[in-house]
C-alpha positions as a LaTeX table, in Angstrom:
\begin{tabular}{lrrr}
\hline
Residue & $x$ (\AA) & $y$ (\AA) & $z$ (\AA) \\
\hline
Unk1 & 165.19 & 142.60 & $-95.18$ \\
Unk2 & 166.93 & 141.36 & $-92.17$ \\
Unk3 & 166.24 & 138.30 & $-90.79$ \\
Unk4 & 164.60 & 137.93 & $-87.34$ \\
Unk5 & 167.25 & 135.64 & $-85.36$ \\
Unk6 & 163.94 & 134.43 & $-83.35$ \\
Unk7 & 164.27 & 130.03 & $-82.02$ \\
Unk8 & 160.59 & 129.66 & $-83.01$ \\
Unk9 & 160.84 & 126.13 & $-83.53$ \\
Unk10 & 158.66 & 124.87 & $-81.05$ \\
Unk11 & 155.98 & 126.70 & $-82.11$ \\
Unk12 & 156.21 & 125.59 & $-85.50$ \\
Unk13 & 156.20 & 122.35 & $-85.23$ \\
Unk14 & 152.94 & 122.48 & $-83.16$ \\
Unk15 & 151.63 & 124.50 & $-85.58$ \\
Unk16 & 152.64 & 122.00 & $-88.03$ \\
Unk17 & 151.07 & 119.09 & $-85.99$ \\
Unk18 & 147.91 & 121.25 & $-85.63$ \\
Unk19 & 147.54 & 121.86 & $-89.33$ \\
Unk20 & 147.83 & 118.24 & $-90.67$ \\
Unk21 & 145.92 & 116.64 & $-87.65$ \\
Unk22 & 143.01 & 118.93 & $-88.78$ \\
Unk23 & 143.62 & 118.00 & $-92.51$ \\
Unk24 & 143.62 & 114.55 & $-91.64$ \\
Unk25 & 140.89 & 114.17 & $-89.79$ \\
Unk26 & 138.82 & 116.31 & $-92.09$ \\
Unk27 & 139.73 & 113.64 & $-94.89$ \\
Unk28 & 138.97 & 110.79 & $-92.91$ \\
Unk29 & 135.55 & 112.24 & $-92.54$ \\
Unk30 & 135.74 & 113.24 & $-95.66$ \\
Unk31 & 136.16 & 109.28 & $-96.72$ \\
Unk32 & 133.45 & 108.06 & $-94.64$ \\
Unk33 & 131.28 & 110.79 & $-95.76$ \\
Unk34 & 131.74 & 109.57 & $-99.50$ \\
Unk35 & 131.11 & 106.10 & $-98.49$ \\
Unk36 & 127.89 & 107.25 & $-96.68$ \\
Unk37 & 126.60 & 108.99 & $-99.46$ \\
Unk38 & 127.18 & 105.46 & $-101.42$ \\
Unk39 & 125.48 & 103.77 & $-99.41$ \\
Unk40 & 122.62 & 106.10 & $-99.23$ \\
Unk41 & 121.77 & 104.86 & $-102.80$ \\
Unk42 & 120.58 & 101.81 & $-101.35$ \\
Unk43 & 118.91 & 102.86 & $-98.50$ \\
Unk44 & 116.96 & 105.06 & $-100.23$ \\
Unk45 & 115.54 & 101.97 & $-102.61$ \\
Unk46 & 114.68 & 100.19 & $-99.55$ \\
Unk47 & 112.49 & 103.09 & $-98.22$ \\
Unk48 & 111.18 & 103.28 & $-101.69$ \\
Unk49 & 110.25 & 99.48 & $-101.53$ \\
Unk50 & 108.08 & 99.94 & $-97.86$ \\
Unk51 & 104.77 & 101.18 & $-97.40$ \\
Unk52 & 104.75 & 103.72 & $-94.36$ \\
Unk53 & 101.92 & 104.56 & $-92.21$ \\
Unk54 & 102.96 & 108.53 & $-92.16$ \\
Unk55 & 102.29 & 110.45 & $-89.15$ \\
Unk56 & 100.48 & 113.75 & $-89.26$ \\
Unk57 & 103.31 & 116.63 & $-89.73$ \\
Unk58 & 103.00 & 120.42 & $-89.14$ \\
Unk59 & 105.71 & 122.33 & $-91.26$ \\
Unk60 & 106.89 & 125.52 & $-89.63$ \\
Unk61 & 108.43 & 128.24 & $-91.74$ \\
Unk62 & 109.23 & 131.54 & $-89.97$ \\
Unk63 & 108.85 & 134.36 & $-92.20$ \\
Unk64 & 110.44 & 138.09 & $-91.55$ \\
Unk65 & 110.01 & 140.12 & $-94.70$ \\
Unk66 & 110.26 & 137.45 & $-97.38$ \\
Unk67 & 108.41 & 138.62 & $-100.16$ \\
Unk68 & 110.82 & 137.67 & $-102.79$ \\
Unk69 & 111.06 & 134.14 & $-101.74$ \\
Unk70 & 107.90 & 133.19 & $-99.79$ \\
Unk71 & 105.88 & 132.69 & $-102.86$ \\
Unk72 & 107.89 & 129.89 & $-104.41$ \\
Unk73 & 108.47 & 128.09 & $-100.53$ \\
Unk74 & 105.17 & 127.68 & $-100.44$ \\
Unk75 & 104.34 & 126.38 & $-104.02$ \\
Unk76 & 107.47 & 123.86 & $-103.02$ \\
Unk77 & 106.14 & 123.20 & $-99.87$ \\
Unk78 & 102.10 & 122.16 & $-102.23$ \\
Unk79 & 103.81 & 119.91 & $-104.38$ \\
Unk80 & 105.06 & 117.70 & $-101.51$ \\
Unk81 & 104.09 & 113.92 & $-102.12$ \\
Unk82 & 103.37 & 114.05 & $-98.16$ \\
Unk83 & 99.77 & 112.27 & $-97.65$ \\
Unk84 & 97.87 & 115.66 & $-98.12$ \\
Unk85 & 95.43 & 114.94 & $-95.17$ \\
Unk86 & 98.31 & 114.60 & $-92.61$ \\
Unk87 & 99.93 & 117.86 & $-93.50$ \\
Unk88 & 99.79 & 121.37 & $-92.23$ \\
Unk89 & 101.61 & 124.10 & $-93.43$ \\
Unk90 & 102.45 & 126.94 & $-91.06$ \\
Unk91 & 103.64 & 129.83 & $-92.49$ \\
Unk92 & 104.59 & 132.42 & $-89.67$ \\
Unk93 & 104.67 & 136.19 & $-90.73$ \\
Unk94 & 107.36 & 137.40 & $-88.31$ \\
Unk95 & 106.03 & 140.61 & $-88.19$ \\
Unk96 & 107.02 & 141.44 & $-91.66$ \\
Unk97 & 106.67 & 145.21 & $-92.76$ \\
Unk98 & 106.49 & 143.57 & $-96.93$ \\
Unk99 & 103.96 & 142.00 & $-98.84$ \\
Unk100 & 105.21 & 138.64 & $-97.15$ \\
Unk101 & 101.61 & 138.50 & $-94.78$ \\
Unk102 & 99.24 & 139.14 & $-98.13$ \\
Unk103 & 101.40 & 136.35 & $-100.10$ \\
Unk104 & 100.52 & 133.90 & $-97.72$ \\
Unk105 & 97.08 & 134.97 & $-97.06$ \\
Unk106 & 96.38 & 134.40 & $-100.25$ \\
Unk107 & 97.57 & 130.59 & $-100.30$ \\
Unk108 & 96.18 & 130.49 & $-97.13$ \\
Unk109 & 92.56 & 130.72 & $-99.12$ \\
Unk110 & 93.82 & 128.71 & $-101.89$ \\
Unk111 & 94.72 & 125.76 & $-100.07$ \\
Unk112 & 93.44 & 124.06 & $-96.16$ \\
Unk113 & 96.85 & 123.27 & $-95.59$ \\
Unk114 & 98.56 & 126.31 & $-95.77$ \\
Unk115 & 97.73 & 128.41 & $-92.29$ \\
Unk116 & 99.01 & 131.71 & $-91.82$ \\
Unk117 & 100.35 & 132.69 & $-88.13$ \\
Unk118 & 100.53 & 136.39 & $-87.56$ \\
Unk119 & 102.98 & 138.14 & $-85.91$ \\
Unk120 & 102.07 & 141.56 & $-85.29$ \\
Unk121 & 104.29 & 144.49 & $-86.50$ \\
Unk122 & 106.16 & 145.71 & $-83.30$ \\
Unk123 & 106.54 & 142.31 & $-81.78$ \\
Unk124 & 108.29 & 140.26 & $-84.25$ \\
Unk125 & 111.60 & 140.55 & $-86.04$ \\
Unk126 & 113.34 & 139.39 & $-82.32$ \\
Unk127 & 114.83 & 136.42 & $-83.34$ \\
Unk128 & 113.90 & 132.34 & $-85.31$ \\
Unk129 & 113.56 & 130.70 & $-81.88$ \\
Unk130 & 111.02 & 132.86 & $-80.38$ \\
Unk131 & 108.91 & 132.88 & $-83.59$ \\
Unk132 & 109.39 & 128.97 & $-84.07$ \\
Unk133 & 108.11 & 128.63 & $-80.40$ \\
Unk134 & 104.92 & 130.93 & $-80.83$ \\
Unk135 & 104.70 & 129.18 & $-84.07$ \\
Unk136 & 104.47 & 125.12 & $-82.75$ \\
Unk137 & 101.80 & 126.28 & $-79.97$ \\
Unk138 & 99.74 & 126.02 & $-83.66$ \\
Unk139 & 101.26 & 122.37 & $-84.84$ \\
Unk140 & 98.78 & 119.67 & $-84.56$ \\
Unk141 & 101.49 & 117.09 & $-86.28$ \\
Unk142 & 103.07 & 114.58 & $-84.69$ \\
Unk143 & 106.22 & 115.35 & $-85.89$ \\
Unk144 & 107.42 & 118.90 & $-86.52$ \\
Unk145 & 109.66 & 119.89 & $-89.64$ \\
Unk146 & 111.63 & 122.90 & $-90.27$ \\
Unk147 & 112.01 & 125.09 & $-93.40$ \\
Unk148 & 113.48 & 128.55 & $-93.74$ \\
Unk149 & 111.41 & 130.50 & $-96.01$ \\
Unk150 & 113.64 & 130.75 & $-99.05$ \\
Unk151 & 113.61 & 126.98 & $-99.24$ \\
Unk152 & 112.46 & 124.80 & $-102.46$ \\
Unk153 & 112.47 & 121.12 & $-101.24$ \\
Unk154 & 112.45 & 118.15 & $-103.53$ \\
Unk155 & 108.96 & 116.72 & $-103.70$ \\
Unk156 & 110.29 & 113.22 & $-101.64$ \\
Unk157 & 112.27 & 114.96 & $-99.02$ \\
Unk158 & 109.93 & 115.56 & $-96.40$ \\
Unk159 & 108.84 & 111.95 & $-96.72$ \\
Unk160 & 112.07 & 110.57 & $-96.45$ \\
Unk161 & 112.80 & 112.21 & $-93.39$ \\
Unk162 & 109.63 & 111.05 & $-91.88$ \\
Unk163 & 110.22 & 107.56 & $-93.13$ \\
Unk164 & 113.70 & 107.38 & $-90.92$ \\
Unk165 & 111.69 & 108.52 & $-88.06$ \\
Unk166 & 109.49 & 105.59 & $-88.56$ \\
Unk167 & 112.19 & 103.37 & $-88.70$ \\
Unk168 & 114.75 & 104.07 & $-86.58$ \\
Unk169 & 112.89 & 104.57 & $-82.94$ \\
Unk170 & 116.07 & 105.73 & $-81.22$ \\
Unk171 & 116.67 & 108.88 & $-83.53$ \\
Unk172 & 115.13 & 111.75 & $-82.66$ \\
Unk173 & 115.59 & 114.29 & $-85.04$ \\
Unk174 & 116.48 & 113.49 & $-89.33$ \\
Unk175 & 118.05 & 116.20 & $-91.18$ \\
Unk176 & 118.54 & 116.38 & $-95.26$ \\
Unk177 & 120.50 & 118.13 & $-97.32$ \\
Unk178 & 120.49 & 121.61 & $-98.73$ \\
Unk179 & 122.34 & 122.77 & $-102.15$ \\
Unk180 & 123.12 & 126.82 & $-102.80$ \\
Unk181 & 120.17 & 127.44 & $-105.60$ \\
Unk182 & 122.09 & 130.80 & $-106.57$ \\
Unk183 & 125.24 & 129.03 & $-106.79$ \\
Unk184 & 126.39 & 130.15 & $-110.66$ \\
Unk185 & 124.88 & 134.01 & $-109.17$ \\
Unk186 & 128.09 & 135.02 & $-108.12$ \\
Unk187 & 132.09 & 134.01 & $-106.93$ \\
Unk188 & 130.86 & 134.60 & $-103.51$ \\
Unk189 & 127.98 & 131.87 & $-103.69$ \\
Unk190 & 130.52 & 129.98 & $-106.12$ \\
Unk191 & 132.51 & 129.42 & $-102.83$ \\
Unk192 & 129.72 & 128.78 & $-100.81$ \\
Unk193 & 128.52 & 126.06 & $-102.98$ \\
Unk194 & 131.71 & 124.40 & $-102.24$ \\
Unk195 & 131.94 & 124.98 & $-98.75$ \\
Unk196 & 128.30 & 123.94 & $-98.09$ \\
Unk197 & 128.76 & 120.72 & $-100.20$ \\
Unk198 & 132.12 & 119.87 & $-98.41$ \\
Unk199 & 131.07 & 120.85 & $-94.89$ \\
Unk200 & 127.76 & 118.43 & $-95.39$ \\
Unk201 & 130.07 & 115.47 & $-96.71$ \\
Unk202 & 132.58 & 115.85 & $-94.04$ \\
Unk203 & 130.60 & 117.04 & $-90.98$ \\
Unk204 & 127.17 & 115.65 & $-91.22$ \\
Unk205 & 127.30 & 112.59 & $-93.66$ \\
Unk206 & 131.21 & 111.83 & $-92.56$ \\
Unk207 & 130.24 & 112.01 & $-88.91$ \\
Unk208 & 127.48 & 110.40 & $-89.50$ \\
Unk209 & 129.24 & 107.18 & $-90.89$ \\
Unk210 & 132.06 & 107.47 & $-88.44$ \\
Unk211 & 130.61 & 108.31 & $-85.18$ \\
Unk212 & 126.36 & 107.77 & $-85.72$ \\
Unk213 & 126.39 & 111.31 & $-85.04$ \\
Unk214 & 125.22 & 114.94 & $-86.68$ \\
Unk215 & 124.08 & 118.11 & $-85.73$ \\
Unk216 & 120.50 & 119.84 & $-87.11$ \\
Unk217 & 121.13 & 122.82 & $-89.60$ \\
Unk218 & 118.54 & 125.84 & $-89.62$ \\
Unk219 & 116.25 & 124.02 & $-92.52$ \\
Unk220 & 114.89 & 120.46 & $-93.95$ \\
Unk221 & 114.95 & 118.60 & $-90.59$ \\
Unk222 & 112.20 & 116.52 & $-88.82$ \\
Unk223 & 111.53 & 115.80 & $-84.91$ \\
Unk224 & 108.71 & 114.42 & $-83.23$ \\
Unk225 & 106.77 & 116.81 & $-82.05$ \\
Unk226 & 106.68 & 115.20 & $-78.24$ \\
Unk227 & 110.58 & 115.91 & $-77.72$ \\
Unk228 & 110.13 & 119.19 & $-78.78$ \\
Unk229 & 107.80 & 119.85 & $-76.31$ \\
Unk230 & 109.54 & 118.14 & $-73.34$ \\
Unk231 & 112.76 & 120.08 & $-73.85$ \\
Unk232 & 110.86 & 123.37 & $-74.05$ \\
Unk233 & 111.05 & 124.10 & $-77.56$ \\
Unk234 & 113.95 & 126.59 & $-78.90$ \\
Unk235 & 116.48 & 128.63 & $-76.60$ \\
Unk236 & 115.09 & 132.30 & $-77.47$ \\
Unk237 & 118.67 & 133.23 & $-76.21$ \\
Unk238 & 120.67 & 131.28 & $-79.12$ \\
Unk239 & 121.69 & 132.88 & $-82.42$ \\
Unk240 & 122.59 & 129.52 & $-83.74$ \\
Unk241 & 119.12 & 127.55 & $-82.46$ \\
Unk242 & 120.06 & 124.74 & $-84.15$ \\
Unk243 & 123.20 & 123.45 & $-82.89$ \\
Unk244 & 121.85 & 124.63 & $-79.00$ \\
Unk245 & 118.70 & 121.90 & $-79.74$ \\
Unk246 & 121.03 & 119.42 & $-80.96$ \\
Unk247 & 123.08 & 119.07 & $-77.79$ \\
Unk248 & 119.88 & 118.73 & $-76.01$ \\
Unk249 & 118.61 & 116.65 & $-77.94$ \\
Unk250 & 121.50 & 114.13 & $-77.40$ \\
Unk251 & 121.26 & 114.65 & $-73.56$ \\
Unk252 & 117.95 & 112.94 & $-73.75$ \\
Unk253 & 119.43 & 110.21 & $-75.04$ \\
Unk254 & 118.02 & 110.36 & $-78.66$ \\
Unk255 & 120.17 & 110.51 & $-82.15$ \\
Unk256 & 120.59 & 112.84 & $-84.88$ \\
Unk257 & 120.29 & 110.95 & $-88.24$ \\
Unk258 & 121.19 & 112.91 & $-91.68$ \\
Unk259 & 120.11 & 111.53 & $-95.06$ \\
Unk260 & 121.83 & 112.92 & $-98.55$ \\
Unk261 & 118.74 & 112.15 & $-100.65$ \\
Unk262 & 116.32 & 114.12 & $-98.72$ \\
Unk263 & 117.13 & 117.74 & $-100.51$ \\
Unk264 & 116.12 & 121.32 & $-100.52$ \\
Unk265 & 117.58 & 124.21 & $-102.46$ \\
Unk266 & 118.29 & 127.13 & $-100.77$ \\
Unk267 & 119.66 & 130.57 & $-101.47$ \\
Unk268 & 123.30 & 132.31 & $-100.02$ \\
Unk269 & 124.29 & 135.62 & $-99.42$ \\
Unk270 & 125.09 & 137.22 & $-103.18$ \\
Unk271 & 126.99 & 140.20 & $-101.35$ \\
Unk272 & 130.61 & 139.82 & $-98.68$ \\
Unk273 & 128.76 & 142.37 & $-96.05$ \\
Unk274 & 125.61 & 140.20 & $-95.86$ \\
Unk275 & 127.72 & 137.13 & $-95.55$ \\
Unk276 & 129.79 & 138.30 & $-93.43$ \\
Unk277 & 126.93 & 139.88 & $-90.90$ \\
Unk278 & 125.82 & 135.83 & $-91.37$ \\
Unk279 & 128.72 & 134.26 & $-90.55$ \\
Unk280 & 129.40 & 136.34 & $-87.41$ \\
Unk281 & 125.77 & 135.59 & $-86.28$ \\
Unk282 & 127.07 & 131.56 & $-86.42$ \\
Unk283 & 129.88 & 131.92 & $-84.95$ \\
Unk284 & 128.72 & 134.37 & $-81.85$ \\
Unk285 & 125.91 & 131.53 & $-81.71$ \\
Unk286 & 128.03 & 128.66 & $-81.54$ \\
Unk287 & 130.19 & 130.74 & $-78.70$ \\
Unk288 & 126.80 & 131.18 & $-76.44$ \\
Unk289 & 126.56 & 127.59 & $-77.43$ \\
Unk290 & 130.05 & 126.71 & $-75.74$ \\
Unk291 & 129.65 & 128.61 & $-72.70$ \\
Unk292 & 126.02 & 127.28 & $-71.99$ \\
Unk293 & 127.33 & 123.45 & $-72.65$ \\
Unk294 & 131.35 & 123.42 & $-71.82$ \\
Unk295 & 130.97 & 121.68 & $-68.09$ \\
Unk296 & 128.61 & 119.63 & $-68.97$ \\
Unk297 & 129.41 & 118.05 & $-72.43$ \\
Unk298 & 132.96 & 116.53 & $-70.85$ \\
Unk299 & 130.86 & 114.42 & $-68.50$ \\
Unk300 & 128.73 & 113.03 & $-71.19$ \\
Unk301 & 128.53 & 108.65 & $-71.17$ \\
Unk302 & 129.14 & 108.42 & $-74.31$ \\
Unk303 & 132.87 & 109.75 & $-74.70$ \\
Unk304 & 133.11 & 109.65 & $-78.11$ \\
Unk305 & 129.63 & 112.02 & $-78.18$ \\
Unk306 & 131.47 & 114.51 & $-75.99$ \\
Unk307 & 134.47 & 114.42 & $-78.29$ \\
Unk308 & 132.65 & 114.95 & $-81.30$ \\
Unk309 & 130.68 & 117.29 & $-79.95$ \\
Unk310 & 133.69 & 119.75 & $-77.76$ \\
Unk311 & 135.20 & 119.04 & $-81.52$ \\
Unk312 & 132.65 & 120.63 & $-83.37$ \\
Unk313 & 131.88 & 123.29 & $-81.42$ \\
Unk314 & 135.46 & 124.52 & $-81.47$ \\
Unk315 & 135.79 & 124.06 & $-84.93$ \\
Unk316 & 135.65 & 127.89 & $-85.58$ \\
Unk317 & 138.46 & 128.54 & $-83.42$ \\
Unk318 & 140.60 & 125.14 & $-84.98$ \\
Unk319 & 139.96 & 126.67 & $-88.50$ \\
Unk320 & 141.25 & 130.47 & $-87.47$ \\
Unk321 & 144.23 & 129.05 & $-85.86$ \\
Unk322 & 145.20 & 126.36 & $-88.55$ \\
Unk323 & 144.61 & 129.46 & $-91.45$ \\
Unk324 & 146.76 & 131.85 & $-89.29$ \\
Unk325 & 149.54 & 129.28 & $-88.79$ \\
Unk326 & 149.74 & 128.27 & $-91.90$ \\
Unk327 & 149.99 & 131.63 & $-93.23$ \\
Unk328 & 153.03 & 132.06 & $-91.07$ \\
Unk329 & 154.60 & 129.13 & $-92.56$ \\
Unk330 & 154.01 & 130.11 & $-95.96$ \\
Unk331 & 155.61 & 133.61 & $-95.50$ \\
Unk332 & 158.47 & 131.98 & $-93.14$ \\
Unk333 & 158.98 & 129.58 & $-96.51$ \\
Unk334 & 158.61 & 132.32 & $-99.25$ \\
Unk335 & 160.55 & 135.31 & $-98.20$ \\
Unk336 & 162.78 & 133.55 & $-94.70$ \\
Unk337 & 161.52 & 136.82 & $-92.91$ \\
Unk338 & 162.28 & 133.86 & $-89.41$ \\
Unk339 & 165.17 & 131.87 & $-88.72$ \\
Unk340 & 164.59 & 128.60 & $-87.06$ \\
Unk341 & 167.30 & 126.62 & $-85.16$ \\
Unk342 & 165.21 & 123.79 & $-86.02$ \\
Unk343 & 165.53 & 122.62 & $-89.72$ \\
Unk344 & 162.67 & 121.33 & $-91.59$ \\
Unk345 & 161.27 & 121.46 & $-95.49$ \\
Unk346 & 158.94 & 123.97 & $-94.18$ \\
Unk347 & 158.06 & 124.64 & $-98.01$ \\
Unk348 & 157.58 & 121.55 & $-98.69$ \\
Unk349 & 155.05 & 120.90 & $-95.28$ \\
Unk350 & 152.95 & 123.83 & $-96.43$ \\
Unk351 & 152.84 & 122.84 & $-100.01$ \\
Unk352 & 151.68 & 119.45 & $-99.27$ \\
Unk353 & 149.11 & 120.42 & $-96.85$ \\
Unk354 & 147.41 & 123.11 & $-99.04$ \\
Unk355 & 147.27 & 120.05 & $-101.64$ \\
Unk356 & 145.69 & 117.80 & $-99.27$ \\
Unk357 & 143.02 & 120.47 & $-98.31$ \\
Unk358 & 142.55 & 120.62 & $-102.18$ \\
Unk359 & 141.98 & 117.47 & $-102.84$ \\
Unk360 & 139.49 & 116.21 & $-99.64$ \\
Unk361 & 137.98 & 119.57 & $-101.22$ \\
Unk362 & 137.54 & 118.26 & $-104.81$ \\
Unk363 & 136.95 & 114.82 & $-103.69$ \\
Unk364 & 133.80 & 116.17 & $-101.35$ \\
Unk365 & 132.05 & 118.34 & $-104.31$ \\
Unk366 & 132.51 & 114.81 & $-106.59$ \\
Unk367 & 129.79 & 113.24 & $-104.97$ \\
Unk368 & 127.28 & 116.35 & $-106.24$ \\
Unk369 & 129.47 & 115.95 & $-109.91$ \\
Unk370 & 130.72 & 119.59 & $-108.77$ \\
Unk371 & 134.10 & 118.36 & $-109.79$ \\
Unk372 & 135.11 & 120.30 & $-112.58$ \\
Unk373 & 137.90 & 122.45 & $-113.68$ \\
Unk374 & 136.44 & 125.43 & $-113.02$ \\
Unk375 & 135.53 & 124.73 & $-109.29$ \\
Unk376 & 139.36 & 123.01 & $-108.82$ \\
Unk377 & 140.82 & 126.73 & $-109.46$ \\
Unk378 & 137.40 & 127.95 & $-107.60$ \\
Unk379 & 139.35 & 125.48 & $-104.73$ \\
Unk380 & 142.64 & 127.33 & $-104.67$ \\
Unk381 & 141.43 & 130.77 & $-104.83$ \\
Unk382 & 139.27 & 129.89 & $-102.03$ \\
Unk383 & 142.11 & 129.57 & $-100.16$ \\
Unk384 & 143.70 & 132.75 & $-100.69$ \\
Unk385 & 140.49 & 134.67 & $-100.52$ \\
Unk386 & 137.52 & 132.99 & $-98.82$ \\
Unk387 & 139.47 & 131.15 & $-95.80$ \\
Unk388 & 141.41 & 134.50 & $-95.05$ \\
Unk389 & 137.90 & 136.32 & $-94.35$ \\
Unk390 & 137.07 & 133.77 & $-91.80$ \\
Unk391 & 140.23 & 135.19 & $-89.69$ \\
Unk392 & 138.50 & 138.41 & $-89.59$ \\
Unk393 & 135.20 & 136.99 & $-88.95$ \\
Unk394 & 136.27 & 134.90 & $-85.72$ \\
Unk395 & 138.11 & 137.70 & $-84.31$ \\
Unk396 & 135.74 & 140.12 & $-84.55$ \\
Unk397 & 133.18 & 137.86 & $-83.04$ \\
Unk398 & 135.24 & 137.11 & $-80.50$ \\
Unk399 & 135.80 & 140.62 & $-79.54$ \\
Unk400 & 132.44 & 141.08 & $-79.87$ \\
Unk401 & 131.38 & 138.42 & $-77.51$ \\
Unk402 & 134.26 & 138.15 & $-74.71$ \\
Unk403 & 135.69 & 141.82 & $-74.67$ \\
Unk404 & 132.71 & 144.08 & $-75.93$ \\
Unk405 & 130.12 & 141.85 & $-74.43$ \\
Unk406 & 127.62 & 142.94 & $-77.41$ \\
Unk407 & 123.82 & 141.79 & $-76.86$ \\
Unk408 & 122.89 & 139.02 & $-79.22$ \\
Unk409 & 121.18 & 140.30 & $-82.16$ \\
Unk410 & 119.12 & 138.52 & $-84.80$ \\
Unk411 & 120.50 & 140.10 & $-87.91$ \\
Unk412 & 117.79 & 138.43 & $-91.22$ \\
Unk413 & 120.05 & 137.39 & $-94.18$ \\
Unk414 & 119.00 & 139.40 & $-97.22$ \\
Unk415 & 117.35 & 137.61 & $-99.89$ \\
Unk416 & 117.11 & 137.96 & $-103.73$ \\
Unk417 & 115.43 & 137.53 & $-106.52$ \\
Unk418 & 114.14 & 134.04 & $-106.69$ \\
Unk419 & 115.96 & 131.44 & $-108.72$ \\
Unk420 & 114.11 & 128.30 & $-109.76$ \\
Unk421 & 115.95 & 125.14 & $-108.15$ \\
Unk422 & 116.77 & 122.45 & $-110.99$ \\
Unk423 & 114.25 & 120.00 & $-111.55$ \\
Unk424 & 115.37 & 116.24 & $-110.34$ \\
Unk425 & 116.46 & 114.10 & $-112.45$ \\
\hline
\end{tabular}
């Protein structure tokens, strides 16, 4: 093959700086996001120590044809060790065409606390915001929590969420953590059990550590009910409803606190279309996020909030374009296919830095004792396979959303069979 006599050597070294800055700030919060989760041991001995006078709390948990999983959310959501006479379970049927309404009827006369919300056939299905905002017109609580409906929690999470509420008066929202329940189903939701585990240790508990800041997922989060209401509930507009009420959230002036030892078990797309479908919906979202919030986030008091936040929110686009670079520089270094004036142990950069990404990796899952052999060559395939997707993924959301100009549609995540979440130890 002949070589291309192209000078692309400025380029590549940005592409070079832009590869290892996002390594290494990914370890650092990778770093503080271990030594978070450390110190979480003792934190959570100290709430175990206090007595708390627990607020009344209404769970919400929208449900849109969920009759494989709703059964088993509910039983979770029973064996709570919540005061039982300050909790209300609403279960929303989002007008489901399944058995998912007669499931929860039928709790519904089992137990007071479980309350089913209807959602006539016809006029649901449009979206989690709208039905979470028909479904808190019913919450009596004082503080609202969030489940999807294919969640198990622990039976101490949803009290050690409230409990930072209680303690804390300048956080606003708590959020816990979530592990992939059909992890071992297949290698898809083997790599999503990594990248959920890393992503949480770097980007909630690492941020968390570094900056006093995180972001609410979809499920096992608490807010009192009163900011809910004064910020007008959920944008009906956003795909991604959680990271739109985040940034709100921190314009009032409150904080976003996330705990490792509040958990919930969850399941992940089993099949590449239905991820894929998912991961498009997240990052469209996050795009209507940018364009709602881009003036306004630079001018932020806190600077260090706006970075975070501008940092996050691009995160999609840092991740396509420091995959896509550093697939250049691996071809440039295995087959010379580009000559560059400038010379440089381009093998040797690329080696290094798909090591390092290894490693913060493997040194994320440790925490959950996910470290094993098997899940180190899980690591490197991930590479090879998993990232790769995520270039198609942003680009065709992009397209979607600044070229096509596609409507926003809620597309439901399948679900499967249920799996039972391991008991705690």
């Amino acid at each position: 093959m002949t070589v291309l006599e192209v000078d692309l050597s400025f380029l590549f070294v940005i592409a070079v700086i832009l590869i290892w800055f996002t390594i290494a700030y990914q370890f650092i919060l990778t770093v503080f996001g271990y030594i978070n989760c450390v110190r979480s041991f003792r934190e959570r001995r100290e709430v175990d120590q206090r007595t708390f006078d627990y607020p009344s709390c209404s769970v919400l948990i929208p449900a849109h044809n969920e009759e494989k999983v709703i059964g088993a959310t509910i039983e979770s959501m029973l064996q709570l060790d919540y005061p039982k006479d300050k909790l209300q379970i609403i279960v929303i049927n989002d007008g489901s065409s399944d058995r998912t309404k007669e499931i929860i009827r039928r709790y519904a006369s089992l137990d007071a606390r479980v309350q089913l919300f209807d959602i006539p056939k016809g006029e649901g299905g449009k979206g989690k915001s709208r039905t979470l905002n028909l479904g808190i017109k019913q919450a009596k609580g004082e503080v609202v929590a969030v489940y999807d409906a294919d969640n198990t929690p622990e039976k101490d999470s949803l009290r050690y969420l409230v409990a930072q509420l209680l303690m804390h008066e300048e956080l606003g929202a708590v959020i816990g953590k979530f592990r992939t329940v059909n992890k071992d189903a297949t290698l898809l939701t083997r790599f999503i059990n990594i990248e959920t585990l890393s992503f949480q240790l770097m980007l909630q508990a690492g941020r968390w550590q570094m900056h006093g800041i995180s972001t609410l997922p979809g499920t096992n989060l608490v807010m009192w009910n009163h900011i809910i209401q004064k910020l007008g509930g959920w944008d009906e507009e956003a795909l991604t409803e959680d990271s739109e009420l985040s940034i709100r959230i921190y314009e009032e002036g409150y904080k976003i606190k996330f705990i490792p030892y509040a958990m919930t078990y969850e399941q992940e797309p089993q099949q590449w279309g239905v991820w894929i479908k998912q991961r498009m919906r997240w990052v469209r979202g996050n795009n209507y996020v940018i364009k709602k919030f881009w003036k306004e986030i630079p001018h932020f008091k806190n600077k260090r909030l706006a970075f975070d936040l501008l940092y996050t929110l691009s995160l999609y686009y840092i991740f396509f374009v420091a995959v896509v670079f550093s697939d250049l520089l691996f071809i440039i270094s295995l087959f010379h296919v580009v000559a560059i004036s400038l010379p440089g142990p381009y093998t040797f950069v690329w080696v290094t830095s798909l090591i390092l990404f290894i490693f913060e990796i493997f040194l994320s899952i440790s925490y959950d004792d996910e470290d094993t052999l098997k899940n180190l060559v899980i690591i490197v395939l991930m590479y090879f396979s998993y990232c790769q997707l995520w270039i198609y993924v942003v680009i065709k959301s992009a397209y979607q959303d600044y070229i096509k100009k596609g409507k926003h549609i809620w597309d439901k995540t399948v679900r499967f069979d249920t799996v039972t979440a391991p008991q705690k130890k």
